[in-house]
C-alpha positions as CSV (number, residue, x, y, z in Angstrom):
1,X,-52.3,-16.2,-8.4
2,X,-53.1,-19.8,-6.9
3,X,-55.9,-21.4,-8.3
4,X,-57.4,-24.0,-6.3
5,X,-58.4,-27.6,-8.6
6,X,-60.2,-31.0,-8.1
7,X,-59.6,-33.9,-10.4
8,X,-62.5,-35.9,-11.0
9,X,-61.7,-39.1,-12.9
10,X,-63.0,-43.0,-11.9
11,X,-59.7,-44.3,-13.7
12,X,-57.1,-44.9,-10.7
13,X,-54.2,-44.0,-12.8
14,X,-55.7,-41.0,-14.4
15,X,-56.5,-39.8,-11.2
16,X,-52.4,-40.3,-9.8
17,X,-51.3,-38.8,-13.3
18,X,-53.0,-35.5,-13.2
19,X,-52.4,-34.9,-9.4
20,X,-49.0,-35.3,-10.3
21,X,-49.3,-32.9,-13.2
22,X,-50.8,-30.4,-10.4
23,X,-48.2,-30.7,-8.0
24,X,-45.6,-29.7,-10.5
25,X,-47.6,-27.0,-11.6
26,X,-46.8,-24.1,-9.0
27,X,-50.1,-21.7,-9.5
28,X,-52.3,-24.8,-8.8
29,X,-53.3,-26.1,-5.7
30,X,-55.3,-29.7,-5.4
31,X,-57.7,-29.7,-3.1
32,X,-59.5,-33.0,-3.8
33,X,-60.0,-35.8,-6.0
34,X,-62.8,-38.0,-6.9
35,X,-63.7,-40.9,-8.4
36,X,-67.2,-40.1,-9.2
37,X,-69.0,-36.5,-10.1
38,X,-72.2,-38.6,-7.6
39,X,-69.2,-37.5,-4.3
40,X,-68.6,-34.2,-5.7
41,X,-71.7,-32.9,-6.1
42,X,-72.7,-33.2,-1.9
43,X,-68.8,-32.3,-1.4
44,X,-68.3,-28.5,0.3
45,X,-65.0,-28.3,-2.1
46,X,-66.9,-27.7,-5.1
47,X,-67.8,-24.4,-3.5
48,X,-63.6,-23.6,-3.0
49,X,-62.5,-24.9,-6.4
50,X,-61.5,-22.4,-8.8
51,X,-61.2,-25.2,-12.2
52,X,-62.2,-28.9,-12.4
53,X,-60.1,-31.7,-14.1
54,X,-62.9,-33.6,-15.0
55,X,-63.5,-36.6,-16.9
56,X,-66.4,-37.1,-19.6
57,X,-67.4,-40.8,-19.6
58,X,-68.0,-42.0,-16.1
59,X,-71.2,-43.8,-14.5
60,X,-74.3,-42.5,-13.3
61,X,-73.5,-39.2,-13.8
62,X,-71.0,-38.3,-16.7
63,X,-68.9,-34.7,-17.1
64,X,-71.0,-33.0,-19.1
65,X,-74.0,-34.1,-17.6
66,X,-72.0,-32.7,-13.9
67,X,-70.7,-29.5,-15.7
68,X,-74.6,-27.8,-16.3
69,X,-74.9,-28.1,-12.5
70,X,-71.5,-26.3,-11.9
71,X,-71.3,-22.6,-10.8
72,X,-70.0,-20.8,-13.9
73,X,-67.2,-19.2,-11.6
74,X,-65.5,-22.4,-11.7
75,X,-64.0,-23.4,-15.0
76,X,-63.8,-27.0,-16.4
77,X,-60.8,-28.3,-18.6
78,X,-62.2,-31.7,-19.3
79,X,-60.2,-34.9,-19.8
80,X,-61.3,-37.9,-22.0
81,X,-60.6,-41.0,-24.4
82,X,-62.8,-39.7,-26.6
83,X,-62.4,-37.2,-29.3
84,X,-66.3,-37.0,-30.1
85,X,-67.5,-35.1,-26.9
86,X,-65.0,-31.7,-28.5
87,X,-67.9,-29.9,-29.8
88,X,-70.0,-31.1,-27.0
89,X,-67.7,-29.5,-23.9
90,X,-67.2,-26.2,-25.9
91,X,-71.1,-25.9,-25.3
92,X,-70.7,-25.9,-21.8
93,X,-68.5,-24.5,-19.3
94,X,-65.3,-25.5,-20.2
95,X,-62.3,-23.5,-21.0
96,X,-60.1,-26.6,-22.7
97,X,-60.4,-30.4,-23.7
98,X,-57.4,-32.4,-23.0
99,X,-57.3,-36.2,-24.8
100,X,-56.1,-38.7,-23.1
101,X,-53.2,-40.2,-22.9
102,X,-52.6,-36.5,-21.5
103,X,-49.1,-35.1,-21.7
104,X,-47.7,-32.8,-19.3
105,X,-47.4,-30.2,-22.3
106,X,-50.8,-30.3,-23.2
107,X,-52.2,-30.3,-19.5
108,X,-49.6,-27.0,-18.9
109,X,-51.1,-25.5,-22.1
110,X,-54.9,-26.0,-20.5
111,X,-53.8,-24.6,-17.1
112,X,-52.5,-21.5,-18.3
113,X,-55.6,-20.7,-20.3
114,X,-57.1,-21.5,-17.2
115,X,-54.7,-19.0,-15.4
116,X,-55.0,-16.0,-18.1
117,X,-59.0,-16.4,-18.0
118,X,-59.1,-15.8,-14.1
119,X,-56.7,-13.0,-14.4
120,X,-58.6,-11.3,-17.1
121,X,-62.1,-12.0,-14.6
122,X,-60.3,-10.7,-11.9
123,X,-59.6,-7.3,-13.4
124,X,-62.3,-4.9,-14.9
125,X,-64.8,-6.4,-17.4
126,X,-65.1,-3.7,-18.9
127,X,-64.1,0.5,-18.6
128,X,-67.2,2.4,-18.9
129,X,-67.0,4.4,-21.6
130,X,-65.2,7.9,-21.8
131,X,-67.3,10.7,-23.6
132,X,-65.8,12.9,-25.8
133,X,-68.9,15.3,-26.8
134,X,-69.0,15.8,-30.5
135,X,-71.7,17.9,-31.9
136,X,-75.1,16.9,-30.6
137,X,-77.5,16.4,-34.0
138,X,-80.8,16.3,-32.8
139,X,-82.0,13.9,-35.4
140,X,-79.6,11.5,-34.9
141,X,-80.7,8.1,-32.5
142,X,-77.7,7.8,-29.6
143,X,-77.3,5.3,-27.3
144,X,-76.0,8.0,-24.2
145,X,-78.7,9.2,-22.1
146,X,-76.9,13.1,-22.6
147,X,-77.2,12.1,-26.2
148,X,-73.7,12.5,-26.9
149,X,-72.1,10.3,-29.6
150,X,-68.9,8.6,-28.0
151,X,-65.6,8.4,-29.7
152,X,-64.0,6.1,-28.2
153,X,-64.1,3.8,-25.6
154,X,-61.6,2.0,-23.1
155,X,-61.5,-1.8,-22.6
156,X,-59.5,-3.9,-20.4
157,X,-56.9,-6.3,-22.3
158,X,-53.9,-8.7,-20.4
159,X,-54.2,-5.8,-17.1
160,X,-54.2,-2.8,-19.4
161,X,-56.8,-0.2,-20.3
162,X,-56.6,-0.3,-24.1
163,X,-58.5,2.7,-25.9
164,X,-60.5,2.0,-29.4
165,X,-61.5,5.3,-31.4
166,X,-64.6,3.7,-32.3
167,X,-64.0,5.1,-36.1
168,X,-61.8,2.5,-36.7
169,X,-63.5,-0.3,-35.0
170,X,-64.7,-2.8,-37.6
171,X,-66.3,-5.3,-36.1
172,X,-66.8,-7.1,-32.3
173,X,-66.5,-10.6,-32.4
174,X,-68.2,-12.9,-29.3
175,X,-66.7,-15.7,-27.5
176,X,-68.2,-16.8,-25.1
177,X,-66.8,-14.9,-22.2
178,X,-64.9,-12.9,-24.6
179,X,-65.1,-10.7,-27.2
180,X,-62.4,-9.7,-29.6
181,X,-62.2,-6.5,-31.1
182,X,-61.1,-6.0,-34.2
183,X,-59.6,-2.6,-35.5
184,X,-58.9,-1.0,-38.5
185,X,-55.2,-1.4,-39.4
186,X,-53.8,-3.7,-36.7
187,X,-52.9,-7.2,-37.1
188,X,-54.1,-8.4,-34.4
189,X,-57.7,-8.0,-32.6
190,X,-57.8,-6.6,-28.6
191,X,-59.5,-9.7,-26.4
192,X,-60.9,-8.6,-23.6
193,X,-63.5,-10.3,-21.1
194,X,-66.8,-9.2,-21.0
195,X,-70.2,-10.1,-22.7
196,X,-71.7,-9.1,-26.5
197,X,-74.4,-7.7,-24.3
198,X,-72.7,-5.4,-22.4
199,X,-70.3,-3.9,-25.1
200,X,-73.8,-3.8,-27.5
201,X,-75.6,-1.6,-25.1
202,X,-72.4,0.7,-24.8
203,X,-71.5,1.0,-28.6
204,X,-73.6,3.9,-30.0
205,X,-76.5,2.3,-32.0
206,X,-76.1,5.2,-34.7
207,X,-72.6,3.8,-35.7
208,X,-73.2,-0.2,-34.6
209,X,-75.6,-3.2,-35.7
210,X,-75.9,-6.5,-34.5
211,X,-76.0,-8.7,-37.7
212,X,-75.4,-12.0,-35.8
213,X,-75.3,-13.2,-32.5
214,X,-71.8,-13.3,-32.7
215,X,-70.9,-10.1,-34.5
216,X,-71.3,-6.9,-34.1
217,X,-70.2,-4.3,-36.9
218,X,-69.6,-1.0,-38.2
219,X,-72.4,0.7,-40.5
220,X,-70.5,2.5,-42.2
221,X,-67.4,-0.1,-43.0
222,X,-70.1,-2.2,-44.7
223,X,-68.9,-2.3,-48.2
224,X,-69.1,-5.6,-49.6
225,X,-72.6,-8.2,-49.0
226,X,-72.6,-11.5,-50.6
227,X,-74.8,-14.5,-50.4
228,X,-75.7,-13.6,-46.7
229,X,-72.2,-12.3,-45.2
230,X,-70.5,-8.9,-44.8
231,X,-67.2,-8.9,-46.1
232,X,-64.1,-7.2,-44.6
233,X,-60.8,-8.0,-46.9
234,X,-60.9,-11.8,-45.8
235,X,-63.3,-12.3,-43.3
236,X,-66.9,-13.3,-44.1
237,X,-69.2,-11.9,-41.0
238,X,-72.3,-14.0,-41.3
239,X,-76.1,-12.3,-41.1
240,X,-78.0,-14.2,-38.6
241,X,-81.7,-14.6,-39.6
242,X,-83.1,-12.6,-36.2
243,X,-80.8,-9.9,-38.4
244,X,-81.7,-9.6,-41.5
245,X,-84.6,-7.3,-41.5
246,X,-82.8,-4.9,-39.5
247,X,-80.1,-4.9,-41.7
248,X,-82.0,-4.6,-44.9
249,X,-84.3,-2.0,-43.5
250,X,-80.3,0.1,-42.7
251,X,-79.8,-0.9,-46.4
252,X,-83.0,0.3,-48.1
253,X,-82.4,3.9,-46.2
254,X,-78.6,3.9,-47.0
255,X,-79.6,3.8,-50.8
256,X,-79.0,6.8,-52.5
């Protein structure tokens, strides 16, 4: 996969250093460089770019200001002086933030998470779920319009089709294109790329809550509650307020 990159940065050297980081870099192809966002934003290669190289502090228009006008097909990595605007570009569309003086290192680093995202987007969001029917119980809410609970589901992962028996799935957790998946007895969670909305409305809503929204969880693998968090072993899943009632009116019925 070639992914086609502009460089937007109105210092001259910046601009000559990072074309000549993408010119070594074999899955990325420049097509164009500016000095201002102002000539980008009228320029037909926006359209054609896959990810922007673009810097934050520049006149008239800065990066971040640029990067809420940007189609969210094309991913920013952007590239600054200045270590304040971190949280500000994760709130936008970016996929990295390199800090200048920029090594070659760190600008490889960016590209391939640039490269793995468009991958991942280029391959199934997300499998639709395969039903296995289990006994139908009449009194019990399910999200399938058979009203079939689902056992398990398949989700795309680094080009494979990962199944999770949703017995063991713990909790979902959403970033923002992602979500990670975490399950119960493996080290490591499944990331796959698709949204908390999409996976919400395919979990069954007779085993799954929304408690946050970042988190998804299991009913039933809610054990511990403290001071406004579920805890699982060593992560804390925090209750969002929008949640609470829902999850206390789960609670009150749960009681024995």
């Amino acid at each position: 996969m070639i992914l086609k990159a502009i460089i937007i940065d109105d210092e001259p050297l910046a601009l000559e250093l990072l074309e000549s980081y993408v010119n070594k870099t074999p899955f990325i192809e420049l097509i164009g460089q500016f000095s201002s966002a102002l000539e980008v934003v009228t320029s037909p290669k926006l359209k054609e770019a896959d990810i922007l190289f673009l810097d934050i502090q520049m006149p008239i228009l800065n990066g971040l200001e640029f990067s809420r006008m940007v189609d969210p097909k094309t991913r920013i990595i952007f590239t600054t002086a200045f270590s304040e605007y971190a949280i500000d570009s994760y709130k936008v569309n970016a996929i990295d933030y390199l800090l200048k003086p920029i090594s070659y290192v760190d600008f490889i680093t960016s590209a391939n998470k640039a490269l793995s995202w468009f991958k991942l987007s280029n391959s199934t969001d997300i499998v639709d779920v395969s039903t296995t029917p289990t006994t139908t119980n009449t009194n019990t809410t399910n999200s399938t319009s058979e009203g079939l609970e689902r056992d398990y589901i398949y989700v795309k992962s680094e080009y494979k089709l990962i199944r999770v028996d949703l017995s063991k799935l713990l909790y979902v957790e959403g970033l923002k294109d992602y979500v990670k998946l975490y399950i119960e007895g493996d080290l490591k969670p499944v990331l796959s790329l698709m949204s908390m909305k999409s996976l919400e409305e395919t979990l069954p809503s007779s085993m799954f809550m929304r408690v946050h929204k970042s988190y998804i969880v299991q009913k039933d693998k809610i054990k511990i509650i403290e001071r406004s968090r579920i805890i699982f072993g060593k992560e804390y899943i925090p209750i969002g307020s929008a949640y609470k009632d829902q999850l206390k009116e789960y609670l009150t019925h749960s009681k024995f």
